[in-house]
SEBA-113229 format. One line per 4 residues: number of its first residue (from 1); for each residue x, y, z of C-alpha. Coordinates in Angstrom, 2 decimals, decimal comma. Example, Ala and Ser with C-alpha at 12.3 -4.5 7.8 and 13.67 -1.06 7.14 Angstrom:
1 = 12,30 -4,50 7,80  13,67 -1,06 7,14
REM end
This chain:
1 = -7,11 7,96 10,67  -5,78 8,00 7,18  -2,58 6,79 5,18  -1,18 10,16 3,81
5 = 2,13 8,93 2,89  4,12 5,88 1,36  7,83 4,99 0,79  9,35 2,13 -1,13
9 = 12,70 0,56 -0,19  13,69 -1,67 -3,49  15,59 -4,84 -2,50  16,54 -5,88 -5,86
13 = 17,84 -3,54 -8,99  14,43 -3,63 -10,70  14,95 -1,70 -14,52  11,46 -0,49 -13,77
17 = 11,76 0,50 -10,41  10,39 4,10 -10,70  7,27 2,52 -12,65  6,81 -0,27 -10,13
21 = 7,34 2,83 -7,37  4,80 4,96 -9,18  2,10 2,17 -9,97  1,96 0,76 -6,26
25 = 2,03 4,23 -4,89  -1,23 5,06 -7,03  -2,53 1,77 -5,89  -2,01 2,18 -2,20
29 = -3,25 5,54 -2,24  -6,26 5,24 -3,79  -9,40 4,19 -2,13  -11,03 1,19 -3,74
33 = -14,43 1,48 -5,47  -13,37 5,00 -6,33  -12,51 3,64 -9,85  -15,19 3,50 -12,57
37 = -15,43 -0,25 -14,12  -12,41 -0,85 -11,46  -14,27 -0,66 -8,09  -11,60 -3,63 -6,39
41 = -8,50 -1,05 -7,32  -7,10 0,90 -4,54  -7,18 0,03 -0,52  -10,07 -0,77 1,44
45 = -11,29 2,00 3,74  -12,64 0,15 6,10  -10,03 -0,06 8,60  -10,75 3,65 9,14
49 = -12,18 4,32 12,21  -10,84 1,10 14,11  -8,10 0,98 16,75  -4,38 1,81 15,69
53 = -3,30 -1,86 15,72  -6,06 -3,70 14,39  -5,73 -0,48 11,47  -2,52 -1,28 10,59
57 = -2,81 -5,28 10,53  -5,64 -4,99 8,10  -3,61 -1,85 6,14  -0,48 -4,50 5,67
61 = -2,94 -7,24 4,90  -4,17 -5,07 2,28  -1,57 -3,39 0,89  0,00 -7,12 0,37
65 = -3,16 -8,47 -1,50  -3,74 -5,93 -3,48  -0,03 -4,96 -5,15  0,03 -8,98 -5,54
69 = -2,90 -8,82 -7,50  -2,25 -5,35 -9,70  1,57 -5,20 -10,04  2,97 -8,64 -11,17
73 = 6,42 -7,17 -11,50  7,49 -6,95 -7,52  6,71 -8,67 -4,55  5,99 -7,07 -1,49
77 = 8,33 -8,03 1,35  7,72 -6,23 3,78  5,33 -3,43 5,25  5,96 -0,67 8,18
81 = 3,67 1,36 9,34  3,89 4,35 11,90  0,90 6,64 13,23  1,21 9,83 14,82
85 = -0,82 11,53 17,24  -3,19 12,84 14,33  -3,77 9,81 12,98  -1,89 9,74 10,24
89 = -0,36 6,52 8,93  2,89 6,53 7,01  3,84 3,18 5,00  7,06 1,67 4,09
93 = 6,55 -0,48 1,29  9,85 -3,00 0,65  9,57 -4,81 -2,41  11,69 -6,83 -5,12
97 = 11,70 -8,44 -8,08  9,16 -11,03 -9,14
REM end
């Protein structure tokens, strides 16, 4: 199982939007402790390997926490996730202005 792919549905007319798009995407899609000096940025890994639901509670859990704590500018609404029969995980990431 792994998160290949996320979208972001802006709520608000953020000025920044395509920065705020670009940050949290880099966020979500990296795996945390992969960054020297960083090792808390990106997603925890750990609900790899567990079954689809309880994956994608902790996944939204996640994704929440973390763009709280590393992109003050939006607030995360909303997450949707969808799996397919591979595994994969696509996220929907709604978010608006702070």
């Amino acid at each position: 199982m792994t998160l290949t792919d996320v979208e972001f549905n802006v709520r608000d007319d953020l000025d920044e939007a395509e920065d705020i798009k670009r940050c949290l995407r880099n966020l979500i899609l990296t795996p945390a402790g992969s960054v020297p000096l960083v090792r808390d940025f990106g997603i925890d890994q750990s609900f790899l390997g567990q079954p689809i639901n309880v994956a994608q509670n902790t996944l939204a859990v996640e994704i929440m926490d973390k763009a709280a704590k590393y992109e003050p500018r939006a607030v995360v609404l909303e997450v949707r996730l969808s799996s397919n029969i591979n595994g994969q995980i696509n996220a929907e990431v709604v978010i608006a202005h702070v």
